[in-house]
N, C-alpha and C positions, 0 to 999 in steps of 0.2 A: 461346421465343416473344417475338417482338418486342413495346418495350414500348407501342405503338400499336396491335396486336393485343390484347393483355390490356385498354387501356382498353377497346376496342370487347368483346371479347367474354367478360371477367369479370360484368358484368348479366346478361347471357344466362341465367347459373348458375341462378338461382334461377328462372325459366320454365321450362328444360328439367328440373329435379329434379320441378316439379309435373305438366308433359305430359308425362313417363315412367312418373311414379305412376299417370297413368290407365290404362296398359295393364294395368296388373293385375288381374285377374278381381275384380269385388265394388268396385274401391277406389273408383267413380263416386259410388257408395250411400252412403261415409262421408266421402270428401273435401268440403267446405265447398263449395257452390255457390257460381257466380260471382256478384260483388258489382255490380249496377246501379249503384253510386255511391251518395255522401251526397245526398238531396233537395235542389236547389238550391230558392232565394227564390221566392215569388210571380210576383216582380218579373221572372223569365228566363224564365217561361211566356209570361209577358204580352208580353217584348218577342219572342221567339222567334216566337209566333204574330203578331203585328203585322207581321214579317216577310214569312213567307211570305205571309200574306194582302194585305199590301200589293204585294208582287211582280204577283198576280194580277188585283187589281183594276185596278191600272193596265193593264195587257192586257187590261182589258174583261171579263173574268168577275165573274158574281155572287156572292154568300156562298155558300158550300156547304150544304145542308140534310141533306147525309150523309158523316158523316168517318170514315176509318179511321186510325187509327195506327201504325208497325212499332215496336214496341220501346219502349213509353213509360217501361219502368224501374220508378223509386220510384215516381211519382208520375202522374195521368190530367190536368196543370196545362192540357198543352195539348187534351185533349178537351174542358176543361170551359169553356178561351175558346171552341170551338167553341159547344158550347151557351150560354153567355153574346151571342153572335152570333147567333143564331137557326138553327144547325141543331137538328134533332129527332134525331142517332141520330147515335152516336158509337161507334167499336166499339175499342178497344186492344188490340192484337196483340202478346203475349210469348212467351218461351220457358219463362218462370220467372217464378211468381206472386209479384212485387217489394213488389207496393203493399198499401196499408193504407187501407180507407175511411174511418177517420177523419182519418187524416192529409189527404186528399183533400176531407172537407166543410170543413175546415180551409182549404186554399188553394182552397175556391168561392167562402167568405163574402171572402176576401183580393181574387180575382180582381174581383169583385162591385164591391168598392171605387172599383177602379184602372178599371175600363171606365165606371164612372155617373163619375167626373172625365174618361175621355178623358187619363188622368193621361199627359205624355211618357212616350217608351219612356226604360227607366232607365238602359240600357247601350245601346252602337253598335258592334256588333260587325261581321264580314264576313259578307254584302255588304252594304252601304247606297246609301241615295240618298234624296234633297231628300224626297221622299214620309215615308218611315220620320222624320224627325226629328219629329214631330207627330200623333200621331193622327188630331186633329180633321179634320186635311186628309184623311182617306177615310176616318174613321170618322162623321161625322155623315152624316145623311142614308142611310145605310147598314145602319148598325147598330139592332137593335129597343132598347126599353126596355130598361134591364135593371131591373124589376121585384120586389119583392118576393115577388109572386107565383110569378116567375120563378126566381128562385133557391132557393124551398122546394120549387119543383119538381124543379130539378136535383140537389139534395139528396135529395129522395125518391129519385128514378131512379140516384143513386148507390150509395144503401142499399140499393133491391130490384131496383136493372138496369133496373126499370121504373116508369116512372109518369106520368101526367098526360100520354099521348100524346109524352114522350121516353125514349129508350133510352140509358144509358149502360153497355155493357158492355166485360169487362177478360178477354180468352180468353186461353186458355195450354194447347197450344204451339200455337204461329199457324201451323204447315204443317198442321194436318188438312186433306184436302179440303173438307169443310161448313162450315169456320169462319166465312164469309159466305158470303151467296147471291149467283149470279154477276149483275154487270151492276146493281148495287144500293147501289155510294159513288159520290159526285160527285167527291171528294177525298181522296184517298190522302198519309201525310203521315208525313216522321221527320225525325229531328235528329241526324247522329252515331249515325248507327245502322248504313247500309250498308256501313261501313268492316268489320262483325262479321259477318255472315251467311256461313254457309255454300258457299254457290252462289247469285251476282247470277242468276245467269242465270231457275233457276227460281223467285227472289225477285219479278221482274220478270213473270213472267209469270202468278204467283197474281195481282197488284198487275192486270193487264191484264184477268185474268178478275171480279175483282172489281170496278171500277171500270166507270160506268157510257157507252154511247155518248157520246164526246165529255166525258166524266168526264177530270180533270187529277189527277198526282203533282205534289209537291214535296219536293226531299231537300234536304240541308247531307248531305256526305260529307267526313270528315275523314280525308285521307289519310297524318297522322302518325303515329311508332310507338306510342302512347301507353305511353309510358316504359319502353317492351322497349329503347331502345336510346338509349345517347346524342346520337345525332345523330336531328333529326327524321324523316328518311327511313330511316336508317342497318339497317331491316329486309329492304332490298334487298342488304346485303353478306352475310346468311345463307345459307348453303349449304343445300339442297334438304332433303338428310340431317340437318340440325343444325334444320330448322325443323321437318319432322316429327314430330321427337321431341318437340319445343317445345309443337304443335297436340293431339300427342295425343288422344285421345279425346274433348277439350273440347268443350259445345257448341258453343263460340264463345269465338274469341282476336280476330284481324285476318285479314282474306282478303288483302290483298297484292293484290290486284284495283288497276291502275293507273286511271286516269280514261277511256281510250279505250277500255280493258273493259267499263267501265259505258256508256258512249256506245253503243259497239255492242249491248251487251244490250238496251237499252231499246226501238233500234230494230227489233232484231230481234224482240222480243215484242210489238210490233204499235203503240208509240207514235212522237208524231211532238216532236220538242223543240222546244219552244216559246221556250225560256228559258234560255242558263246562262250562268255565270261561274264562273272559275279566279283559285283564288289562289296564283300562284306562288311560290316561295323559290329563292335561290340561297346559301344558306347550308346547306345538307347532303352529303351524301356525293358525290363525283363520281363519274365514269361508271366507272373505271377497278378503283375501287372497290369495282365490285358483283358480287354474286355471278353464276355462269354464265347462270342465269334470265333475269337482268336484264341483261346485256351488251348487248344492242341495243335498250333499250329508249328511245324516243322522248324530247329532250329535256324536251318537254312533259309528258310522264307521269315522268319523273325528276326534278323540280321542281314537279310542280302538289302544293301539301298543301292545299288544302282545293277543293270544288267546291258549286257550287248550280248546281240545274237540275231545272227543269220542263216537265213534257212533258204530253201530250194522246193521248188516245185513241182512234184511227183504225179 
């Protein structure tokens, strides 16, 4: 094996030993669930959500008064700017119950802080613009109190899901049919999340049933290998056969879903895109490079790693 093949596919090793492990009868039941990551700061809710929300309000939507989440992980950081913002019902959509409510009234009283200052977003990450560098500039006039009263509330409704006419609940697994009622979020919303799902396709189209007439998504999809491989994109020189083994029976690794897949899903389960940008690279694998799959696959989806985009509901 040449020695530019061993760098590329010595990593590998240890992915494919765990998705080969799953095909054995029982081993799902003792193998270690997959890890949501370490809790990030206060501070990457606050700005994360300041984000998206800022994206929208400049196109002229108002605060959402009903949020869903895909995927929130450790923590409900960005449900709970939600309710800090004045929606009443918040719902967080998992595959695996990550979070812990105390950890959670933990970053409401933090959150609580950072919105009664209006305090700068703390990081500027991709995408930005003149709006995002300041709060005050779309959150005044906008944003309710954030009250005392307010925030014992959120906290109650953290504890018992419900209270004082808001809802904060944390469902798991987020494909049942019931897990919201249809036509009943304003706002559909993840971070880094659609890069894991299973199938965009009928990801996009629970997200369409649930969301209300004329209700909005907002995603950050990061199309990096998240460190399956040494080169950022570098999951497109895996062979069909060699990745299989890899996905195994996991709920979730990475879909390998280029950005023009999700473009197409979205419109084809009845949204209309309102909103996106691509963040390209030309520092990863070249074309020549990739596995059979990917041999014709569009410069732009061979270069785009990360994408934002929001759409509306037609």
């Amino acid at each position: 094996m040449a020695a530019s093949a061993r760098t590329r596919f010595l990593p590998l090793l240890r992915p494919f030993v765990k998705g080969a492990l799953t095909f054995i009868p029982g081993a799902n039941a003792i193998l270690p669930k997959p890890n949501a990551g370490h809790r990030p700061p206060s501070t990457y809710f606050y700005g994360v959500w300041l984000k998206h929300l800022s994206f929208l309000l400049d196109q002229g939507f108002p605060l959402p008064t009903s949020v869903a989440e895909l995927g929130p992980g450790d923590s409900l950081g960005l449900g709970i700017c939600a309710l800090l913002c004045g929606a009443d019902r918040y719902v967080g959509l998992d595959i695996f119950r990550h979070t812990a409510v105390r950890d959670n009234v933990k970053v409401l009283h933090e959150l609580a802080t950072l919105f009664r200052s209006c305090a700068p977003r703390p990081t500027k990450g991709w995408p930005d613009f003149d709006g995002l560098l300041d709060p005050r500039l779309f959150l005044k006039g906008v944003q309710p109190a954030v009250t005392d009263e307010l925030v014992q509330s959120i906290e109650r409704a953290l504890l018992h899901e419900e209270a004082d006419g808001l809802t904060c609940a944390y469902k798991v697994p987020w494909y049942r049919p019931d897990t919201i009622e249809p036509s009943s979020v304003d706002l559909a919303i993840s971070h880094a999340v659609l890069e894991h799902v299973k199938d965009i396709r009928e990801t996009y189209a629970a997200l369409h049933v649930w969301l209300k007439p004329g209700g909005v998504m907002s995603h950050q999809i990061d199309f990096r290998s998240h460190n399956l491989t040494p080169e950022w994109n570098g999951y497109r020189a895996i062979p069909e056969s060699v990745w299989r083994v890899m996905m195994g029976r996991r709920p979730y690794l990475i879909n390998r879903e280029p950005w023009s897949a999700h473009a197409r899903a979205i419109t084809d389960a009845g949204f209309k895109i309102i909103n996106f940008r691509l963040l390209l690279r030309e520092d990863g694998i070249e074309r020549d490079e990739c596995a059979g799959r990917w041999k014709d696959i569009s410069e732009e989806d061979l270069t785009c790693a990360e994408a934002f985009v929001q759409a509306q509901k037609i």
